[in-house]
VMD Tcl script that builds the backbone (N, CA, C; Angstrom):
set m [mol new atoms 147]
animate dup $m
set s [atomselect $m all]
$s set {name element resname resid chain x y z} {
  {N N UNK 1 A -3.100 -64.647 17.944}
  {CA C UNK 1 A -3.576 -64.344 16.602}
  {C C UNK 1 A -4.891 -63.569 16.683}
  {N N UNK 2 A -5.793 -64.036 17.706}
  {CA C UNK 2 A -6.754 -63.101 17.681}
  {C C UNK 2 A -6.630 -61.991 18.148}
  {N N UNK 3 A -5.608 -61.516 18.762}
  {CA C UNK 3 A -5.228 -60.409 19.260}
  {C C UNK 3 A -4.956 -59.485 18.078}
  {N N UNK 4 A -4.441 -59.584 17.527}
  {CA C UNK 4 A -3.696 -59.034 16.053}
  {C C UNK 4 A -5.553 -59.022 15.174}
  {N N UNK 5 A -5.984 -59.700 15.304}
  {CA C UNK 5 A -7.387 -59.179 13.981}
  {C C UNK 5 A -8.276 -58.450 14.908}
  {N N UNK 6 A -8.420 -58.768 15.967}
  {CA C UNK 6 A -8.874 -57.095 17.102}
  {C C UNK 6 A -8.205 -56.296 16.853}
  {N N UNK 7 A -7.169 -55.831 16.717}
  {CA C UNK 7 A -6.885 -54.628 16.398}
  {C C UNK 7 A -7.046 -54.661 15.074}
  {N N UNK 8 A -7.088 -55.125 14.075}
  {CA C UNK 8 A -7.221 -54.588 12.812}
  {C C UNK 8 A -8.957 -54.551 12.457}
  {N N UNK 9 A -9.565 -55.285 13.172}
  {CA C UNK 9 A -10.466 -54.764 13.517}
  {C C UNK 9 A -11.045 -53.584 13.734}
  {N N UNK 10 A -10.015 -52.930 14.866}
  {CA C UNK 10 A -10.453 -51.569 15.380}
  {C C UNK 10 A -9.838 -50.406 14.619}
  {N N UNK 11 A -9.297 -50.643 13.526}
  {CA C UNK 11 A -9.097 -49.912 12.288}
  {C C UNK 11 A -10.006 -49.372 11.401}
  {N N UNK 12 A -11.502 -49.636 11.492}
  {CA C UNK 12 A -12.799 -49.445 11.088}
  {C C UNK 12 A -12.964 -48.434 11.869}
  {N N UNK 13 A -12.782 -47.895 13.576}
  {CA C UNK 13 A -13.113 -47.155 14.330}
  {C C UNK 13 A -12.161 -46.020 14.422}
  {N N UNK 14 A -10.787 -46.433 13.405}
  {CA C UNK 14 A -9.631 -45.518 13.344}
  {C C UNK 14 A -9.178 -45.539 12.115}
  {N N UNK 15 A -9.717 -44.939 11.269}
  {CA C UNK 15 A -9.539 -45.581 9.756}
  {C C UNK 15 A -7.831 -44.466 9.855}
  {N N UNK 16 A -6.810 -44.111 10.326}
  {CA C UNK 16 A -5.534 -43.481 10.681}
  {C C UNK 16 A -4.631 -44.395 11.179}
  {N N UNK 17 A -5.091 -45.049 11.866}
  {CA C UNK 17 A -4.507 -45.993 12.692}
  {C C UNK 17 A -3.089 -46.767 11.891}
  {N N UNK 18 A -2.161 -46.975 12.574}
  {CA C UNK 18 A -1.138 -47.558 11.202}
  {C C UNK 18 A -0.913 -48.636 12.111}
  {N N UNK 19 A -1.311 -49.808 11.478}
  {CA C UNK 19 A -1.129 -51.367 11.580}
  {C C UNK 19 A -0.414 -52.275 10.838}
  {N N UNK 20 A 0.715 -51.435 10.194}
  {CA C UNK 20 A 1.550 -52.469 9.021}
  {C C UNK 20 A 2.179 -53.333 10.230}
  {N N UNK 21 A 2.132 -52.848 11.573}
  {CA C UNK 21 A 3.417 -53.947 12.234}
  {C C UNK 21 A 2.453 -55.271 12.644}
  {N N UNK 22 A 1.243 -54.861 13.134}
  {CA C UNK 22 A 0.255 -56.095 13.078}
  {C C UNK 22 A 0.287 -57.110 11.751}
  {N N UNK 23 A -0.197 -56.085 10.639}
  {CA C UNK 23 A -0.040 -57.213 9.506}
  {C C UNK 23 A 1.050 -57.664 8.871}
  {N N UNK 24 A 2.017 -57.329 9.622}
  {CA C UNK 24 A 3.279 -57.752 9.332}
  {C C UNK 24 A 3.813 -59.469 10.030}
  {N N UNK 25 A 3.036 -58.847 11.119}
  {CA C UNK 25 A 3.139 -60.060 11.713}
  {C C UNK 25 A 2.578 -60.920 11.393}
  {N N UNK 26 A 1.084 -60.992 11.390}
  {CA C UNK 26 A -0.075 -61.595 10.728}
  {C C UNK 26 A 0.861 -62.662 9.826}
  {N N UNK 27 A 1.009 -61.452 8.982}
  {CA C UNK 27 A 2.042 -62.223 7.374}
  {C C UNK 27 A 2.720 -63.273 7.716}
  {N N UNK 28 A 3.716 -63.195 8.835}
  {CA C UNK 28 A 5.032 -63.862 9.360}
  {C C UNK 28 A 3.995 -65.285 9.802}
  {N N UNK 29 A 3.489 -65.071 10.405}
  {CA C UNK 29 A 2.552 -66.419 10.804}
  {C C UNK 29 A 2.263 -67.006 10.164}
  {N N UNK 30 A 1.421 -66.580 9.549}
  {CA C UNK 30 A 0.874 -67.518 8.094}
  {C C UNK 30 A 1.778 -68.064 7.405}
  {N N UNK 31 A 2.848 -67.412 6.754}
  {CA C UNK 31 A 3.832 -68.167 6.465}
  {C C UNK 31 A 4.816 -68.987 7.069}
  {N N UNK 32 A 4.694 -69.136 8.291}
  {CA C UNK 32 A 5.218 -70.202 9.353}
  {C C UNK 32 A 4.016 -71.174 9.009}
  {N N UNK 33 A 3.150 -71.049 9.118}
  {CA C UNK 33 A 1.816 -71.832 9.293}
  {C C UNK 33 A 2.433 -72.825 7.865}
  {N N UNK 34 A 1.946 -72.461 6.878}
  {CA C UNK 34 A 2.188 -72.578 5.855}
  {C C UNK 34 A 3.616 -73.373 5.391}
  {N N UNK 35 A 4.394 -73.036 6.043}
  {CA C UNK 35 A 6.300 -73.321 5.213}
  {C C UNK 35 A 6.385 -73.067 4.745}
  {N N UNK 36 A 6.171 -71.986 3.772}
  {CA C UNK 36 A 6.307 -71.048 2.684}
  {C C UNK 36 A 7.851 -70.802 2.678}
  {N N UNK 37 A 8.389 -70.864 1.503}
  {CA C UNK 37 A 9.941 -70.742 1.024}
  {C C UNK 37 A 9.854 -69.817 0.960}
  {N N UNK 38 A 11.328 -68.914 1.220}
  {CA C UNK 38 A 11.705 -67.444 0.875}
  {C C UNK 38 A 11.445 -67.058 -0.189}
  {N N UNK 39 A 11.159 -68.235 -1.605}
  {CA C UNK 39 A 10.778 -67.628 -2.902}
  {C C UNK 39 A 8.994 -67.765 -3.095}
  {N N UNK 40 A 8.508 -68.830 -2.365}
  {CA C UNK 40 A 6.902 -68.799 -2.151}
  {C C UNK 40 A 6.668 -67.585 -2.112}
  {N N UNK 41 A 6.781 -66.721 -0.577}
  {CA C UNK 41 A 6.685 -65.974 -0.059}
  {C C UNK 41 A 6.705 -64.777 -1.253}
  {N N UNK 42 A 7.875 -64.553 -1.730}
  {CA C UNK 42 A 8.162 -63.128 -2.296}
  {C C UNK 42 A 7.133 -63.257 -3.498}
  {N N UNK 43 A 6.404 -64.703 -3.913}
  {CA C UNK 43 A 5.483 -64.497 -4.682}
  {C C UNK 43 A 4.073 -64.204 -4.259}
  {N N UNK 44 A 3.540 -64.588 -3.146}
  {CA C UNK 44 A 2.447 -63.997 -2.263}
  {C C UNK 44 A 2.557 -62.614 -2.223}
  {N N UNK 45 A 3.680 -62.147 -1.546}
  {CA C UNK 45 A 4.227 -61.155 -1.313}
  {C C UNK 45 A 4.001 -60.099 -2.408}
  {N N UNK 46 A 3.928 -60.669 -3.980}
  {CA C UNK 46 A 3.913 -59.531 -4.902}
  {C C UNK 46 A 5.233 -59.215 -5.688}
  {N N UNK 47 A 6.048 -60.208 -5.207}
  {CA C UNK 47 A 7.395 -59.514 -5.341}
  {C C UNK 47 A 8.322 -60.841 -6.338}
  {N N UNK 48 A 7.687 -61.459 -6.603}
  {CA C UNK 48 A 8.304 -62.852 -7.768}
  {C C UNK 48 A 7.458 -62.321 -8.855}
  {N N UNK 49 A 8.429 -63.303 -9.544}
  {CA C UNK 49 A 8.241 -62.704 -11.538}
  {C C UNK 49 A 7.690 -64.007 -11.728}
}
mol reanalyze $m
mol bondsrecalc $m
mol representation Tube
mol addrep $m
């Protein structure tokens, strides 16, 4: 995990840099962390009504 916020980290030094697969992951964790339901999620996510 700290591996993943070093690099998004070093996104300050590469403001180009494309890190959706880091924070993608990031995401995936946390919501393991968490137990977040497939419908939790899509509301974090932005994506529930």
């Amino acid at each position: 995990m700290i591996g993943f916020i070093l690099r998004l980290v070093a996104k300050q030094a590469n403001p180009q840099a494309d890190t959706r697969a880091w924070e993608a992951e990031i995401d995936r964790l946390v919501y393991a962390l968490y137990a977040l339901t497939a419908v939790e999620i899509a509301i974090v996510a932005g994506q529930g009504n």
